[in-house]
C-alpha positions as CSV (number, residue, x, y, z in Angstrom):
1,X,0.0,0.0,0.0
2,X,2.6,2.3,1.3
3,X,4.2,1.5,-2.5
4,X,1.3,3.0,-4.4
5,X,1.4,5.9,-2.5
6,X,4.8,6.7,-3.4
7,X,4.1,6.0,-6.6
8,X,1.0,8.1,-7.2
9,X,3.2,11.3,-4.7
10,X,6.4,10.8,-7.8
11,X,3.8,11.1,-10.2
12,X,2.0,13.9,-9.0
13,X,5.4,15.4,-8.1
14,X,7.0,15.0,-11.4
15,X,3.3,16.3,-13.2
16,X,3.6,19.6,-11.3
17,X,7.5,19.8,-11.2
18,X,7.3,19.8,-15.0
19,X,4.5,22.1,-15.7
20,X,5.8,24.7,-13.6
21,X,9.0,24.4,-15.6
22,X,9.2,26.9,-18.9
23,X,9.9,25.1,-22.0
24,X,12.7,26.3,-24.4
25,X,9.8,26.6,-27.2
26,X,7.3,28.7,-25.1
27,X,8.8,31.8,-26.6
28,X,8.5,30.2,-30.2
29,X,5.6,31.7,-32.3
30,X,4.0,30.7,-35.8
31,X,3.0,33.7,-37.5
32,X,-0.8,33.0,-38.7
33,X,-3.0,35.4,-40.3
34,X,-5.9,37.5,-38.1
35,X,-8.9,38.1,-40.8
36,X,-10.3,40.5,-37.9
37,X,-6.7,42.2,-38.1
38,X,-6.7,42.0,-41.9
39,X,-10.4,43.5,-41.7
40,X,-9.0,46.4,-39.6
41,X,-5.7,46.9,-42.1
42,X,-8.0,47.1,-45.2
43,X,-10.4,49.6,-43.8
44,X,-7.7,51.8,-42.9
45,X,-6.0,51.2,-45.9
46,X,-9.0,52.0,-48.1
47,X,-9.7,55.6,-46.0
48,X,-7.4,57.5,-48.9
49,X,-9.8,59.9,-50.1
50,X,-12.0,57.0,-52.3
51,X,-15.9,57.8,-53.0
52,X,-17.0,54.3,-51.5
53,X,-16.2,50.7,-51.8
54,X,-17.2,47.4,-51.2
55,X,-15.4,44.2,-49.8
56,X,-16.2,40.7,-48.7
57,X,-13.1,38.6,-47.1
58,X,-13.3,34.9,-47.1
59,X,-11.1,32.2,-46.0
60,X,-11.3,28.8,-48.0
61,X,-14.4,29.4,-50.0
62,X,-16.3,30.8,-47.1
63,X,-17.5,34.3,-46.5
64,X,-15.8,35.9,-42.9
65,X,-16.3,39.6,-43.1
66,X,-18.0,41.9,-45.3
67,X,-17.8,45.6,-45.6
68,X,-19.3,48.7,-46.9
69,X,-18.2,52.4,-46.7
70,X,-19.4,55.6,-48.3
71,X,-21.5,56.6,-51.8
72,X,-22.0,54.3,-55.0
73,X,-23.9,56.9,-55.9
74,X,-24.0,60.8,-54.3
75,X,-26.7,62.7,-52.9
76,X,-27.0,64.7,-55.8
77,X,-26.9,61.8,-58.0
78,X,-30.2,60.0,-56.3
79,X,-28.4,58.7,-53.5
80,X,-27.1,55.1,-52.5
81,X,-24.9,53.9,-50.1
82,X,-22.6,51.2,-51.2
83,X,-23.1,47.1,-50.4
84,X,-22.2,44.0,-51.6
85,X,-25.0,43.8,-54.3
86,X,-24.8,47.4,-56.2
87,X,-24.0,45.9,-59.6
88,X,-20.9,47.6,-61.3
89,X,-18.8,47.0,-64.8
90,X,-15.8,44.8,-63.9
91,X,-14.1,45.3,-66.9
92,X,-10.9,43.0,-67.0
93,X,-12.0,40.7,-64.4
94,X,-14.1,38.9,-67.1
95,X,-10.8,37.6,-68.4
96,X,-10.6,35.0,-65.9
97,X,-14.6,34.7,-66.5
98,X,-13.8,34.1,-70.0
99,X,-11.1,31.4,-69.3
100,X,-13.2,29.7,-66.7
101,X,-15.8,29.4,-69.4
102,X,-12.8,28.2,-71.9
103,X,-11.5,26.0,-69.7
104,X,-15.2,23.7,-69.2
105,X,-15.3,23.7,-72.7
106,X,-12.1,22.8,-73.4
107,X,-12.7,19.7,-71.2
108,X,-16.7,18.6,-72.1
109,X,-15.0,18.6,-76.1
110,X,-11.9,16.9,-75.3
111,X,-9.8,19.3,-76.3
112,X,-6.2,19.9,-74.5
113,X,-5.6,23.2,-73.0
114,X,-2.3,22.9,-75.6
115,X,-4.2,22.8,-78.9
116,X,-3.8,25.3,-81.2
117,X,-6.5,27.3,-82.0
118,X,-6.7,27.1,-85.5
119,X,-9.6,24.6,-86.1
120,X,-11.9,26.5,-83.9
121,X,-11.7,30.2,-85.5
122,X,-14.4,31.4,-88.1
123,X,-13.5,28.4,-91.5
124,X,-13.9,31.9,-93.4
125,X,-11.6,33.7,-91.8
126,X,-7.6,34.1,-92.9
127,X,-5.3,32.6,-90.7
128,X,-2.1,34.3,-90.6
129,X,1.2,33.2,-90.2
130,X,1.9,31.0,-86.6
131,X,-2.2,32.0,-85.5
132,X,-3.0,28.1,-86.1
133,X,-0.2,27.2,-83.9
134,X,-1.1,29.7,-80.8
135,X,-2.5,27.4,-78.1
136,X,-5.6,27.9,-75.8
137,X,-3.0,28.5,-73.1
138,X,-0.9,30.9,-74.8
139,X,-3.9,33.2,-76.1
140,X,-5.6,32.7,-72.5
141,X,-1.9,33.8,-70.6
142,X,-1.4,35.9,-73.1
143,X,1.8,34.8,-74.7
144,X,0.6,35.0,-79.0
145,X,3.0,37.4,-80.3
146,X,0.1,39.1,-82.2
147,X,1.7,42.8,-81.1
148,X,5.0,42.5,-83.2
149,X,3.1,41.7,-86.8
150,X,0.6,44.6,-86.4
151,X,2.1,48.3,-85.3
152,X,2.4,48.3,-81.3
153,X,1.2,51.4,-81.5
154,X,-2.0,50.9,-82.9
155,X,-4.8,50.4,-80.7
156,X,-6.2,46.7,-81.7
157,X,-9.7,46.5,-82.0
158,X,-11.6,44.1,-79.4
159,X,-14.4,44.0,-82.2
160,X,-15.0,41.1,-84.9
161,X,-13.6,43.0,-87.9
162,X,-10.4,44.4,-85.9
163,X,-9.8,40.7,-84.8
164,X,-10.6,39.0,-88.1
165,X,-7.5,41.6,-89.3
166,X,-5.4,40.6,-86.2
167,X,-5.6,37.4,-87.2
168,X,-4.9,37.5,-90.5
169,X,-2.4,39.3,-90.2
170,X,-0.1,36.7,-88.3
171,X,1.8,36.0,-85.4
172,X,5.8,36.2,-84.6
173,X,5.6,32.7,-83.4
174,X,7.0,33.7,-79.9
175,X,6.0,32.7,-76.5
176,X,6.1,36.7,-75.1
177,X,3.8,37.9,-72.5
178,X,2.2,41.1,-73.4
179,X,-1.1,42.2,-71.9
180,X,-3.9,43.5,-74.2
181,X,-8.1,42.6,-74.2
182,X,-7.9,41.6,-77.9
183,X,-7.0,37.6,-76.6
184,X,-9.9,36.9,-74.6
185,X,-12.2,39.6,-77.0
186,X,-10.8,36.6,-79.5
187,X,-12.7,33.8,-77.1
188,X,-15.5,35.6,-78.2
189,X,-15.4,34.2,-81.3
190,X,-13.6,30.9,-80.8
191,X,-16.4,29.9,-78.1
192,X,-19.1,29.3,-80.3
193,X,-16.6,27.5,-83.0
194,X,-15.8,25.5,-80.6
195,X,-19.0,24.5,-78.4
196,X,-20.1,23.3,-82.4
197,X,-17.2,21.6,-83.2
198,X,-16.8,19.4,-85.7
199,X,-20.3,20.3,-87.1
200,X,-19.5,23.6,-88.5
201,X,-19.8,23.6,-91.9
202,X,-23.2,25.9,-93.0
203,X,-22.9,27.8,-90.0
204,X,-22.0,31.7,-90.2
205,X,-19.8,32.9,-87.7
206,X,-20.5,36.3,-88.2
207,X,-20.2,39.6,-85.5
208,X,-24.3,38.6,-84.3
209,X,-24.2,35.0,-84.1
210,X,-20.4,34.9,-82.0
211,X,-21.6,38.2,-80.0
212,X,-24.7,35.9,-79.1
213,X,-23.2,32.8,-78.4
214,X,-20.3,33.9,-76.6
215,X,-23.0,35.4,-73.7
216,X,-25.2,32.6,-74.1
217,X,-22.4,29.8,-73.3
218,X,-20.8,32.1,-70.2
219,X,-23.8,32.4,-68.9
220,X,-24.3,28.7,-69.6
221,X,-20.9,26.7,-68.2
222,X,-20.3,29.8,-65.6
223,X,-23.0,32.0,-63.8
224,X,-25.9,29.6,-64.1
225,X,-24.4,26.7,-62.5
226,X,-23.7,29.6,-59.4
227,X,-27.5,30.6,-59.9
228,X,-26.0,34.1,-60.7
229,X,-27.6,36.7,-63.0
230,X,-24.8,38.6,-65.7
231,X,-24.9,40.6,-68.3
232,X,-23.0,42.8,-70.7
233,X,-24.8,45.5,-70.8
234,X,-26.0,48.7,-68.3
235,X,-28.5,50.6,-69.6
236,X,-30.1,51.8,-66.6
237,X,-28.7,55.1,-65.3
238,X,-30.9,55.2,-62.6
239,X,-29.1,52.3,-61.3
240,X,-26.0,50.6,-59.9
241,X,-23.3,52.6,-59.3
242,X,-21.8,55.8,-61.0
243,X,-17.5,56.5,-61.3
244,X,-16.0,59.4,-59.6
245,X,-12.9,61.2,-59.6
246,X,-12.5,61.5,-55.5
247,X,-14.2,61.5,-52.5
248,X,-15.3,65.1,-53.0
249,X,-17.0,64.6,-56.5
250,X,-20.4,65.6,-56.2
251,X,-21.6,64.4,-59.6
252,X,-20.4,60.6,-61.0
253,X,-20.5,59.8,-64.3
254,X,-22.5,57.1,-65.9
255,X,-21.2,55.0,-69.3
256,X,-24.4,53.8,-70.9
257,X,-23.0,51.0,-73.1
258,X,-23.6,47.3,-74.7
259,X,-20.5,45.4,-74.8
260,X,-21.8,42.6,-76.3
261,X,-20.0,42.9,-79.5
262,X,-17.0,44.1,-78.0
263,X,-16.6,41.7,-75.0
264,X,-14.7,39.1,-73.4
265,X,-11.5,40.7,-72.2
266,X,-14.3,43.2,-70.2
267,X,-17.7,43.9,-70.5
268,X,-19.6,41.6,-67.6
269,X,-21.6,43.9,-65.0
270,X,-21.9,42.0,-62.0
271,X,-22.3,42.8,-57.7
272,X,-19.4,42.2,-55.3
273,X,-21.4,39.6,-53.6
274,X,-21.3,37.5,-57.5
275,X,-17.7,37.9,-58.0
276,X,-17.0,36.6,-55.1
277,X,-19.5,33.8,-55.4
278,X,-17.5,33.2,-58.6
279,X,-14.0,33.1,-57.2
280,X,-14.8,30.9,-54.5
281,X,-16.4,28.2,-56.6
282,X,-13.2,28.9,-59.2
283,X,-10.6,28.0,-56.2
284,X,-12.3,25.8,-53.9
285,X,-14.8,23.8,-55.5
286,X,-14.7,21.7,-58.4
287,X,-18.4,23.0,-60.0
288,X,-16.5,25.0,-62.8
289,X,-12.9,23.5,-63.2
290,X,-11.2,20.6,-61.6
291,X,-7.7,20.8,-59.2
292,X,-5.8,20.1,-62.7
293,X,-7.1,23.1,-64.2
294,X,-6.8,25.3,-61.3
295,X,-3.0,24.2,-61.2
296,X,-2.5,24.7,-64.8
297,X,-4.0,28.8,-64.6
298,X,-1.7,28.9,-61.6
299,X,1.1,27.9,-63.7
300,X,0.8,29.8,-66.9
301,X,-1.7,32.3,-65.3
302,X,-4.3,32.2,-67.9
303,X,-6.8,34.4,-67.5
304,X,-5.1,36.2,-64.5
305,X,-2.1,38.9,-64.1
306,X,-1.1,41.1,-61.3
307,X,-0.5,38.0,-59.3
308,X,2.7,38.4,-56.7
309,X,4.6,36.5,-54.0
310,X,3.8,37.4,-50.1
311,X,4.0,36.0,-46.7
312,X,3.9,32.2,-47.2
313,X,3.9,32.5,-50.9
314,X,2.3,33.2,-54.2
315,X,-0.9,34.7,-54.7
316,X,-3.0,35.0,-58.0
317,X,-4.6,38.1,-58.8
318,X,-7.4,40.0,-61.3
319,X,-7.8,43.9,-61.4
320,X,-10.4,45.4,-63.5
321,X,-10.5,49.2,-64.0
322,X,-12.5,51.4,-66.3
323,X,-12.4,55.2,-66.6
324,X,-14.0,58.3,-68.5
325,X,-12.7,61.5,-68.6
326,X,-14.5,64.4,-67.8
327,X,-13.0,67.8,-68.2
328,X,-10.0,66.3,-67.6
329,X,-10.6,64.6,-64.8
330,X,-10.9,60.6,-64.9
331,X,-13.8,58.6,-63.3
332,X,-13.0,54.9,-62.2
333,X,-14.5,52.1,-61.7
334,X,-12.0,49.5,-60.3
335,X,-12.2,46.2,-58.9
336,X,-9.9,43.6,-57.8
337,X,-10.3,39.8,-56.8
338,X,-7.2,38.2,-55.3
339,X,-6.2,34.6,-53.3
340,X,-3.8,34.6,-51.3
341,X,-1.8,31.1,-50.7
342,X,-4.0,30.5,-47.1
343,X,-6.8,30.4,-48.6
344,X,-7.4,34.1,-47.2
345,X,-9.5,35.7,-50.3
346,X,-10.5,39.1,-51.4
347,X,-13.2,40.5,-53.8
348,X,-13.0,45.0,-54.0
349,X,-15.3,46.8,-55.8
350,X,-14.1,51.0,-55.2
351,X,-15.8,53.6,-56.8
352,X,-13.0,56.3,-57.4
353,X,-9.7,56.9,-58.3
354,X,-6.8,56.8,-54.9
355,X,-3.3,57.6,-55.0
356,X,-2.1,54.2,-54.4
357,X,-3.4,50.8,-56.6
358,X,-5.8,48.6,-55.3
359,X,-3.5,45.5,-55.1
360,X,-0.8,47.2,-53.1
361,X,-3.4,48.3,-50.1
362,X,-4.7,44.6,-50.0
363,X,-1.3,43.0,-50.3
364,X,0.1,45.5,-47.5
365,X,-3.4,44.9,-45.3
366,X,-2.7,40.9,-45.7
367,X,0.6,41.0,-44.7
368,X,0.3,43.2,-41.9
369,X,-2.3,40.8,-40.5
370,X,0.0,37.9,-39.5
371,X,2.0,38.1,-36.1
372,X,0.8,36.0,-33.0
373,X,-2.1,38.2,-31.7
């Protein structure tokens, strides 16, 4: 008996002796990120003189925080405050739309992301030197080599005659990056080739019919699966929100327009709370594209750009911006959808211009959010 006791007294002695004892990693900390810190950092990163904004930050597909601050549209413009659902243009964001849409395609045909896109443009149209040979991934990363054939300077047309020219007029066969809306404006046209491949022949592929079908099949293999409403088109000024030049603007501007003929590298008028529907599914669900693809725009960064390397890693990146100028003042609309290597995700919608770039106040918000809080 007297044994036990000891026993159960060492036991108990060596328990507490230990506990009381600090270990050599108690000082040791693993940075983590704090999405209530990173909610703090962006608000006070976005208080640089902008009209209003809109955010929603998630972590792994799941919304965590969602904020709203100041006018989508001023009092003297029939007032509304910003929230997640005012609708807005968001312009080059719909080339990662576009090559989500490409990329389901791609795989209900059968069709490698390293085809050349040859077969599937208009069988009327002239193909240029090295255009047959430009892959799916090259015109959706934007690596074609269309910009050395035609004057740089020139200002390629996004529209079905400009590209029709583009394309005939050839490629320089190199595998250069150069940023421009004319490659996913091109989807535009291939989309409908394709989704009818190989019973083509009798069909026109005219300016209607691809302007038609393009929306049609986004719309089809993107927003409806979501059970989200897009167009691209705004033609009600009394609605969504207006562009400003600054905070103090008392009159925004609004761009009646119909990109339907002109779209796929911009043109699809969505809310905050749709985009960021979208880029969840896109990175954490397979609904729209498997692990394979995700890995594959990660690696040539089709239908993405602006993407950087932060705390823990790389993150991929979208920025959409669109302006008018007004007595020489310019009015933005700018938006910006980014995933950080965490999982930690980001959809901006902002309403003005600032003085510093959308990506560097949510890059510098994210990575002053880890520490061990």
């Amino acid at each position: 008996m007297k044994s036990r006791v000891f026993f159960f007294m060492l036991c108990a002695g060596l328990f507490f002796t230990s506990s009381c004892k600090k270990a050599a990693t108690d000082d040791l900390c693993v940075p983590s990120l704090s999405l209530e810190v990173f909610d703090s950092q962006l608000r006070g990163n976005l208080n640089t003189g902008l009209k209003g904004y809109t955010y929603l930050i998630m972590k792994d597909g799941q919304v965590k925080y969602t904020h709203s601050s100041g006018d989508a549209r001023s009092h003297q413009d029939g007032y509304q405050a910003w929230d997640e659902y005012q609708t807005m243009h968001v312009a080059s964001i719909s080339k990662t739309i576009s090559t989500v849409a490409t990329l389901r395609l791609l795989k209900m045909k059968g069709v490698s992301v390293n085809e050349g896109i040859g077969k599937y443009l208009p069988p009327h149209w002239q193909i240029g030197p090295n255009v047959g040979n430009i892959t799916f991934s090259q015109l959706m990363s934007q690596r074609t080599g269309f910009f050395y054939v035609i004057n740089e300077s020139e200002n390629l047309s996004t529209k079905y005659d400009g590209l029709k020219e583009m394309v005939a007029a050839g490629a320089n066969g190199m595998n250069t990056r150069k940023y421009s809306n004319v490659h996913h404006a091109l989807l535009r046209v291939i989309l409908p080739v394709l989704w009818d491949y190989p019973n083509i022949s009798g069909r026109i592929y005219d300016d209607d019919y691809t302007a038609m079908r393009y929306e049609q099949i986004v719309n089809t293999l993107v927003f409806q699966p979501l059970g989200i409403h897009a167009e691209l088109k705004d033609a009600d000024p009394n609605g969504g929100v207006l562009a400003y030049s600054s905070a103090t603007d008392p009159e925004g501007e609004f761009e009646e327009f119909d990109y339907t003929k002109s779209a796929g590298g911009y043109g699809w008028v969505l809310s905050a709370h749709d985009l960021a529907k979208f880029w969840a599914y896109l990175w954490h669900s397979n609904v729209l594209i498997d692990e394979s693809q995700r890995q594959a725009m990660r690696t040539t960064e089709m239908g993405l750009w602006n993407s950087g390397n932060t705390t823990g890693g790389r993150y991929y990146c979208k920025l959409g911006g669109w302006f008018r100028t007004v007595n020489g003042l310019e009015h933005w609309l700018r938006s910006a959808a980014v995933e950080f290597p965490d999982g930690t995700a980001l959809v901006l919608f902002v309403n003005s211009a600032s003085s510093t770039g959308l990506r560097s106040i949510i890059v510098d918000a994210y990575e002053k959010s880890f520490g061990c809080f």
